[in-house]
N, C-alpha and C positions, 0 to 999 in steps of 0.2 A: 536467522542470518539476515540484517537487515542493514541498510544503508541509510544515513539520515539525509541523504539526497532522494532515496527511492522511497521515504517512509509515507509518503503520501499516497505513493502510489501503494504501498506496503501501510503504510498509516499513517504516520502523522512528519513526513519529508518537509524538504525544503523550510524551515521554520521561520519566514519572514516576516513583520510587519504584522504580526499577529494580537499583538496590544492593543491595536485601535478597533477588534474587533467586537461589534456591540452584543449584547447577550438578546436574542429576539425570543418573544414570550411563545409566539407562534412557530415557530419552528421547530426541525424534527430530524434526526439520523436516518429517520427510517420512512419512505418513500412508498406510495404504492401507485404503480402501473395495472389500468383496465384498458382493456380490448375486448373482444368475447368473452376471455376468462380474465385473468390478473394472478397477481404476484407481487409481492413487496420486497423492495429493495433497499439495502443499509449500508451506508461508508461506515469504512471499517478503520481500527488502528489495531496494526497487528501484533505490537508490544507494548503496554501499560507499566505502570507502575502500581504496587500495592492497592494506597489509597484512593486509584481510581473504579476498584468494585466497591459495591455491585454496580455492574452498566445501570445503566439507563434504561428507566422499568419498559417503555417503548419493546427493547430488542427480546424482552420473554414474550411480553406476549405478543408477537411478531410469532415468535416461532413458536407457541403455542397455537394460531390459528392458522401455520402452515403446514404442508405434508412432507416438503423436502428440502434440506440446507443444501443451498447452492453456494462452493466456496472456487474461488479462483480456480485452485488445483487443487490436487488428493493430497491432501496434508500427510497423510498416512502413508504415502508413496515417497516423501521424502529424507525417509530413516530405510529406506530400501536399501540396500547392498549394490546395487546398480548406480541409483543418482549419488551415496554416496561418493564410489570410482567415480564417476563423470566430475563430480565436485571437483575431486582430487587431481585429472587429468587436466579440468579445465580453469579451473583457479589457480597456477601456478604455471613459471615459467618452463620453458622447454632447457634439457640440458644445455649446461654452460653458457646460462643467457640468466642476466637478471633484473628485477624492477629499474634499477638503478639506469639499465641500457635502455631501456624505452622514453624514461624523461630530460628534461631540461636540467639542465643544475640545480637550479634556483627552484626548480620544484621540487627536488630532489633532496636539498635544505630544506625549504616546509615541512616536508612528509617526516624528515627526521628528528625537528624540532616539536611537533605534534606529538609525535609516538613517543617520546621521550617524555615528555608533559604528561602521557595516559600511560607511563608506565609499562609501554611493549619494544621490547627489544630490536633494535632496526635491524638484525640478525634475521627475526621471525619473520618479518616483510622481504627481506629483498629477492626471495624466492618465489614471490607471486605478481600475479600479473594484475593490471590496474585498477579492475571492478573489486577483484577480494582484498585486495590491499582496505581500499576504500571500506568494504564491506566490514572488517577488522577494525580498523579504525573507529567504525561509525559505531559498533558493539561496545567499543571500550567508552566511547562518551557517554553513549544510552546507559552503562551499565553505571557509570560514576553520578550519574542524575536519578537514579534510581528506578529506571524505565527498563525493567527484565522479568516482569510475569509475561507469562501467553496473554494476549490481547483475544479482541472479539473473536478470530477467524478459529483459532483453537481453543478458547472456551468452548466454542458451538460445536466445534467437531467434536470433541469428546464430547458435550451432552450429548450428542445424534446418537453417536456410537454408545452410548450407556442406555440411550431410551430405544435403540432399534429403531432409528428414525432412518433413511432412507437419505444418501449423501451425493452430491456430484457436483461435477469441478468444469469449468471455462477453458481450460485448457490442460494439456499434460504435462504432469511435474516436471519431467523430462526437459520439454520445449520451453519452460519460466525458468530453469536452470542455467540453461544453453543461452537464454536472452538475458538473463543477469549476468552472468558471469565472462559474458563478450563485450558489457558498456566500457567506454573508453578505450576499445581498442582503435576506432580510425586516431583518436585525440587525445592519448593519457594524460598529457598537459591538461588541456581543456579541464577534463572530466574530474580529473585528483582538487584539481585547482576551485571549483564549483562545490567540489564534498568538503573541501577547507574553511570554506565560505560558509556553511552550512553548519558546520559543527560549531565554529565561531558564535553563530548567531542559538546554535540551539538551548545553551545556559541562559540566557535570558527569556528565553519567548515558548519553551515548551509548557507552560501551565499556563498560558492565552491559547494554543493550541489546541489542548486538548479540549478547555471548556468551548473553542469556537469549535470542534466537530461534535459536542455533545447537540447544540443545538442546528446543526443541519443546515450551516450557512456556506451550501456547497458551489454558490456562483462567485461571491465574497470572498472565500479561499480559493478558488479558482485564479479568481482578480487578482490579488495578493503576493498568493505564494506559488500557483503552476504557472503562470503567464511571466513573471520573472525567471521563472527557472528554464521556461524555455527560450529565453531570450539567452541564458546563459550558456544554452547547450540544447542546442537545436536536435541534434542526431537523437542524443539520448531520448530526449520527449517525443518525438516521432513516434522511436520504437516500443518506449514504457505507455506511451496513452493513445499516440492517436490510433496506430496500428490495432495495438490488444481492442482497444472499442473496436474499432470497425469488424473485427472478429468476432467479436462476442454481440453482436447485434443482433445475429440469425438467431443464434440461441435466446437471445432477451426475446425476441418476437414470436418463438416457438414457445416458449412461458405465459406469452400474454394470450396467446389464442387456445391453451389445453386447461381443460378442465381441475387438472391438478394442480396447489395453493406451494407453489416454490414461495420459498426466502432467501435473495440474492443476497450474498456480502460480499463487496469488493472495496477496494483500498478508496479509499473518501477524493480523494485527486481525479478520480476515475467520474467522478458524477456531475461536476460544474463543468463550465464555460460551452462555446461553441461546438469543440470536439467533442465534448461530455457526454455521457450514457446518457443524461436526463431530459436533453438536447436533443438526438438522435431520435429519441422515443419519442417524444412531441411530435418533432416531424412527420415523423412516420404515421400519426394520426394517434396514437396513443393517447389517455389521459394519464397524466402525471402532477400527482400534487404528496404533499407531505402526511404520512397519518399518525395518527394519533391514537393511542391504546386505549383512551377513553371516547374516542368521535366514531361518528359513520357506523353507529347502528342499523347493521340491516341493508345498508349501501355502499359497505365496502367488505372485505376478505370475512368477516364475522359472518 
């Protein structure tokens, strides 16, 4: 369930101005952080298409020379019987209230001349509320670009779980639920209105996208495609990146200093600019540079 607003943070979001992005020989998806110990890190796209296996030879041997896939949340916790119900209570509107009562007219036109265009019933929407609306939405344009295999974060869980590899999550399905499925409540204008924008632009510019996170030009896409989207929608980027990083920091910093060889993936939006994970860990004294599955014999996770 992915939003092409949130795919960056989810995988491959925001889909901006991604043409002019140059292909760099040195660069790399996959990051590694030393401190005492270390741990490599990789931006992620949570939904591909076909012909984008096999990854990027990088992410095997990543997590052949790690001990444990570190993914956002328990993938596996969100076909739970519980997040299902919470889906279901919190993606839709409350009795005798519907999509339609929370927006403006004229956005309210958009949303139904879109849905129309992707073939979904304006019936099926007006029962929910703005983030799954959105969420719907952004599944039916992924799905007509051909962007509907599992992406990096569940390829790797199911390999963990087929090799008895040792799994854990940044936070609980639960809590990435409960925060997806609240965006655009101060703003459903705003927030529909930015996913409109987004989907617009995603037929053009998804196959500059994808080859710019192959090569790990996470300050670049940052510039780009997070820094305009927070311009467009401040609340939301708060709570999708700056928030979730500054949370998930103790634990990045708990990775660098233990003995044991984690393999961080998180959503590619998650690792450039200022607020960025790659940022953070500088600061904080960390080395952070880009590795490479053929370099740093001997000096790095090998």
């Amino acid at each position: 369930m992915v939003s092409v607003r949130m795919v960056l943070v989810l995988g491959t979001l925001a889909l901006s101005w991604l043409s002019a992005l140059p292909c760099w020989a040195d660069g790399s998806p996959v990051w590694e952080v030393r401190g005492e110990g270390g741990f490599l890190i990789g931006g992620t796209i949570h939904m591909l298409r076909s012909r984008d296996f096999p990854l990027p030879e990088v992410f095997g041997r990543a997590y052949e020379v790690t001990d444990t896939v570190v993914l956002e949340t328990d993938l596996g916790a969100l076909v739970e019987p519980e997040i299902q119900r919470l889906m279901a209570e919190r993606g839709f509107q409350p009795r005798g209230r519907t999509l339609a009562d929370d927006l403006r007219p004229d956005t309210w036109q958009r949303l139904t001349v879109l849905a129309e265009e992707l073939g979904i019933g304006i019936n099926m929407l007006e029962g929910m509320r703005p983030a799954f609306a959105g969420l719907t939405l952004a599944r039916a344009m992924l799905g007509r670009l051909g962007v509907t295999e599992v992406g990096i974060d569940g390829y790797f869980y199911r390999r963990a779980r087929a090799d008895g590899r040792p799994l854990a999550g940044l936070e609980p399905a639960r809590e990435q639920i409960l925060l997806l499925l609240s965006l655009g409540d101060d703003d459903p204008d705003g927030f529909l209105d930015a996913n409109f924008d987004d989907l617009e632009r995603a037929t053009a510019v998804i196959e500059d996208a994808i080859d710019a996170w192959r090569y790990g030009e996470f300050e670049l896409l940052h510039e780009r495609v997070i820094e305009p989207s927070r311009l467009d929608d401040p609340i939301s980027h708060r709570r999708l990146f700056v928030e979730r990083n500054a949370a998930w920091l103790p634990m990045l910093e708990g990775f660098a200093a233990s003995e044991e060889r984690e393999f961080v993936l998180v959503g590619a939006g998650h690792l450039g600019g200022d607020d960025g994970l790659l940022a953070a860990l500088r600061a904080a004294g960390y080395q952070v540079q880009p590795w490479h599955s053929e370099s740093w014999n001997g000096g790095g996770l090998e």
